[in-house]
C-alpha positions as CSV (number, residue, x, y, z in Angstrom):
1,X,126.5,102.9,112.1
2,X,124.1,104.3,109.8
3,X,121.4,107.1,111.1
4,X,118.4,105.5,112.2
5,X,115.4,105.9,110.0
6,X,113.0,109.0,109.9
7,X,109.8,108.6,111.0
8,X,106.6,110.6,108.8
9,X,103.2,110.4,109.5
10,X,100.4,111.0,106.6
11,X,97.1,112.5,107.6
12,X,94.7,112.5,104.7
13,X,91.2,111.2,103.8
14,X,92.2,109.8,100.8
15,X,92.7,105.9,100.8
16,X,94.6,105.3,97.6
17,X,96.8,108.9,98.1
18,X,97.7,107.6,101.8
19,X,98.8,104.3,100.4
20,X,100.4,105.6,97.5
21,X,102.8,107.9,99.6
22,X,103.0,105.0,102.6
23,X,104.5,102.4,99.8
24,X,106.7,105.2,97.6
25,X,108.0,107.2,101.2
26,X,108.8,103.8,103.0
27,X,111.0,102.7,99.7
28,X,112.9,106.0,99.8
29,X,113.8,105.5,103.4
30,X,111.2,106.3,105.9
31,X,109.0,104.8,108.2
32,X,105.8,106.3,107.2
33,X,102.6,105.8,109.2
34,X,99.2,107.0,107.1
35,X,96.0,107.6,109.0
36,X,92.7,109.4,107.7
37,X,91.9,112.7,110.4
38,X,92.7,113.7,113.7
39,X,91.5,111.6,116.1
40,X,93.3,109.0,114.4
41,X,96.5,110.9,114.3
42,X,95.9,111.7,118.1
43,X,96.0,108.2,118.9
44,X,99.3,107.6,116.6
45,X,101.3,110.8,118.2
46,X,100.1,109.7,122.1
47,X,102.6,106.3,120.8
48,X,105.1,107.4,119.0
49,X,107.8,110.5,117.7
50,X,107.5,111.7,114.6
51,X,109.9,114.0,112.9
52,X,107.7,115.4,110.4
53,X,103.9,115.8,109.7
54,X,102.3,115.7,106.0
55,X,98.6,116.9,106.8
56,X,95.6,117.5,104.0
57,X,93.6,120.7,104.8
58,X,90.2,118.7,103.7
59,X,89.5,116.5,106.6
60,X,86.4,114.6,107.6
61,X,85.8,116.2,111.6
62,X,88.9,118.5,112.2
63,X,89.5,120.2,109.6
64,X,93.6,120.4,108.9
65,X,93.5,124.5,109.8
66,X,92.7,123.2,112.9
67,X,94.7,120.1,113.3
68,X,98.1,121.8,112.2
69,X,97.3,124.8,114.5
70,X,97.2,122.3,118.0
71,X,100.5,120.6,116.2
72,X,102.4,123.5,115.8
73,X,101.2,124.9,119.2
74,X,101.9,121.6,121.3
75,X,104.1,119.3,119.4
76,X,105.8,122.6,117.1
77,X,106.3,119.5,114.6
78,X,107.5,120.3,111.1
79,X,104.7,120.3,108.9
80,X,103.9,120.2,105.0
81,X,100.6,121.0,103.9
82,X,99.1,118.8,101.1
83,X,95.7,120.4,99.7
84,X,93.4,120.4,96.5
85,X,92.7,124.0,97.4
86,X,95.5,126.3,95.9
87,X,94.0,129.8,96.0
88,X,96.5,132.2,97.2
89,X,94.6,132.6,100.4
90,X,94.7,129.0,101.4
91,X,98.4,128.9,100.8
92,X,98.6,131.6,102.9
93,X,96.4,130.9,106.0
94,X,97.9,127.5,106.3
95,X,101.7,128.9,106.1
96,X,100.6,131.5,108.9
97,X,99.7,128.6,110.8
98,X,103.1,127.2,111.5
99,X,103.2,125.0,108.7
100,X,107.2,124.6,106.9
101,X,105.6,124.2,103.5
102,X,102.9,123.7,101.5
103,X,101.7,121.6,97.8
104,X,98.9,121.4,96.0
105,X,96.9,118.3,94.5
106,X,97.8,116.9,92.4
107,X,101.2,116.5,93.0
108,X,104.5,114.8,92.0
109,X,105.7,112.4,94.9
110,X,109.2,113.4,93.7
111,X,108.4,116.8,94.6
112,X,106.7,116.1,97.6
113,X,109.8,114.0,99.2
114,X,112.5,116.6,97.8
115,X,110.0,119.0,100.2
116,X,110.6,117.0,102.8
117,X,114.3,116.8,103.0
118,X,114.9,120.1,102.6
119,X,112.5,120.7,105.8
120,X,114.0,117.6,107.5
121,X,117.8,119.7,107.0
122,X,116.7,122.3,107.5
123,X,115.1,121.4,110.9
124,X,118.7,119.3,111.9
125,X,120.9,121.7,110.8
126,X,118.6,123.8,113.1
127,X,119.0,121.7,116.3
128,X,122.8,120.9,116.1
129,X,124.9,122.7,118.4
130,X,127.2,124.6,117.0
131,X,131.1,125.2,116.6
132,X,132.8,127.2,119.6
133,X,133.7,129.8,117.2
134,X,129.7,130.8,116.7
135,X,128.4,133.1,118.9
136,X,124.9,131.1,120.4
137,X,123.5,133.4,121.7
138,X,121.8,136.2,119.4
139,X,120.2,139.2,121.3
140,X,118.0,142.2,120.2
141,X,116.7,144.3,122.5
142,X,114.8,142.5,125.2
143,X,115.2,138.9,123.4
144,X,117.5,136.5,123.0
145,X,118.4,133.7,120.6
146,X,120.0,130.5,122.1
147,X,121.0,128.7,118.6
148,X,121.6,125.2,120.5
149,X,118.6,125.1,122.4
150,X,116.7,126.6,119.3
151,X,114.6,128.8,121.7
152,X,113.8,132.5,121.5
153,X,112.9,134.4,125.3
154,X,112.2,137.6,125.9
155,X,113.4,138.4,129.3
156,X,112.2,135.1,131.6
157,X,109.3,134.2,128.9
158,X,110.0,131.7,126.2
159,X,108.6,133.1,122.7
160,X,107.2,129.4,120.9
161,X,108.4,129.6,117.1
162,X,108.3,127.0,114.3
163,X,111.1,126.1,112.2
164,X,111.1,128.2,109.5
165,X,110.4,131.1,111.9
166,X,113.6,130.1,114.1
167,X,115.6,129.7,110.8
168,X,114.6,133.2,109.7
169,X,115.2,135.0,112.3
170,X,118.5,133.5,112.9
171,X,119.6,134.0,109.5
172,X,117.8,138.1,109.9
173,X,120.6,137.8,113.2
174,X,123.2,136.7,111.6
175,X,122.9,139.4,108.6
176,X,121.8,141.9,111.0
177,X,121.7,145.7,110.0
178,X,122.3,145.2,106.2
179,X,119.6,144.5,103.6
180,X,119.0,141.0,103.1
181,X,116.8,140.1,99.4
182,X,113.6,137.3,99.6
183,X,115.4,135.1,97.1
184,X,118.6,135.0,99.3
185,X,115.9,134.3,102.2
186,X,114.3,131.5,100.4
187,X,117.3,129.9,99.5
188,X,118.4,130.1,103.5
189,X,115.2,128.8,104.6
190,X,113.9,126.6,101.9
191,X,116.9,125.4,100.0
192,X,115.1,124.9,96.5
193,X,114.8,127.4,93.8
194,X,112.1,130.4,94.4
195,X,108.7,130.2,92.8
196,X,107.5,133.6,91.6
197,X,104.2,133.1,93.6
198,X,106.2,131.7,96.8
199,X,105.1,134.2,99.3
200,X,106.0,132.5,102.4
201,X,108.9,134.4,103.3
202,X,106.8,137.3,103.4
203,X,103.9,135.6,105.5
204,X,107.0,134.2,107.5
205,X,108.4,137.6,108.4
206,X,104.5,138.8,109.5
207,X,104.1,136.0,111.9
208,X,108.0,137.3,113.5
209,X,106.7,140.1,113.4
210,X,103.8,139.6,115.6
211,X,106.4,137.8,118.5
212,X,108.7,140.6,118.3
213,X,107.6,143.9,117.6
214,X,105.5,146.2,120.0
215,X,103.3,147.2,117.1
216,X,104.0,144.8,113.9
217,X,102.5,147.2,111.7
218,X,104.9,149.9,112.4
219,X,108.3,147.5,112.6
220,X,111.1,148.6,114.9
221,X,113.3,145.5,114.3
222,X,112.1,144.0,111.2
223,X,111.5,146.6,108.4
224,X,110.4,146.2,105.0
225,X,113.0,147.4,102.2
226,X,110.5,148.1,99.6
227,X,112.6,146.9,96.3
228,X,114.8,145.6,97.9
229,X,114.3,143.1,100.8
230,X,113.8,143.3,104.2
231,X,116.6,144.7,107.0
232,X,116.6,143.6,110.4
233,X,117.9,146.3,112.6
234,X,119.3,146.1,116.0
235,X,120.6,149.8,116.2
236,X,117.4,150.7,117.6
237,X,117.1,148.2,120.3
């Protein structure tokens, strides 16, 4: 029996962009849904799952800052950011939003849809349970990782995190207490080769840090290796 089919759904203004990616998506495999803002998107989501969001910052109404902000606090849907706006900044604010990744117009589609398997895996490897032999739960201090129910609590309070930030710190658990480098990172989290101006593991680690540390700009758990990497320490919890 073959996998049933993905479902995407394309938020963007743009009528020829929304049917370009509707036609070339639903050829490679997906049933892809495109609407223009959020109200419309509101009304799509209220009837239907989606596994994956593609959302243009420049919207008419809600702007996508916004939009992807109420997704990733109540849906915590995997989102790619598509944008004409490629300043640094931009990239930055909408990747400490909770969104997985994020392209600038104009764009390849080719790129685009390798972007979105790798967030797709990454997201499923994320939610399968795992073999008997790996440990499922990862603690530090008061938290705790349950790798099956891809959930992070600190003591009876669940801790909300997106995918990339539950990929992260797993993989931080996993290679606890040694220095880990940002292109061994990227290749964990993203699975495609790192860009030189791909900061998002760094804007990644300051949104973990923000759940998890007392005071995120004097780390306990999550320090900086300057040269190096970053360490995740849980001798000190």
């Amino acid at each position: 029996m073959s996998a049933p089919r993905q479902r995407l759904l394309v938020v963007d203004d743009e009528p020829k962009l929304r049917q370009l990616l509707k036609k070339y998506l639903s050829q490679e495999g997906f049933i892809v849904e495109a609407v223009e803002d959020g109200t419309a998107m509101d009304r799509y989501l209220a009837d239907h799952e989606v596994d994956l969001v593609i959302l243009d910052l420049m919207l008419p109404g809600e702007d996508g800052l916004s939009i992807g902000r109420r997704l990733y606090h109540q849906n915590n849907l995997p989102i790619i950011i598509l944008s004409a706006r490629g300043e640094e900044l931009d990239r930055i604010v909408g990747l400490e939003m909770g969104a997985d990744d994020y392209l600038i117009k104009p764009f390849n589609p080719r790129e685009l849809l390798a972007r979105i398997r790798c967030v797709l895996r990454r997201y499923a490897q994320d939610s399968q349970p795992t073999g008997a032999e790996t440990k499922h739960l990862l603690s530090f201090g008061p938290f705790c990782l349950d790798v099956e129910k891809h959930q992070l609590r600190k003591d009876q309070e669940d801790i909300p995190l997106t995918t990339g930030e539950f990929t992260l710190l797993r993989a931080f658990l996993e290679h606890a207490n040694r220095v880990i480098t940002r292109d061994r990172l990227l290749e964990i989290t993203k699975g495609y080769e790192r860009d030189p101006l791909d900061r998002s593991i760094d804007i990644c680690v300051g949104r973990l840090r923000k759940k998890i540390e007392v005071d995120p700009a004097e780390p306990v758990y999550l320090r900086t290796i300057w040269g190096a990497g970053y360490l995740f320490s849980t001798d000190n919890s």
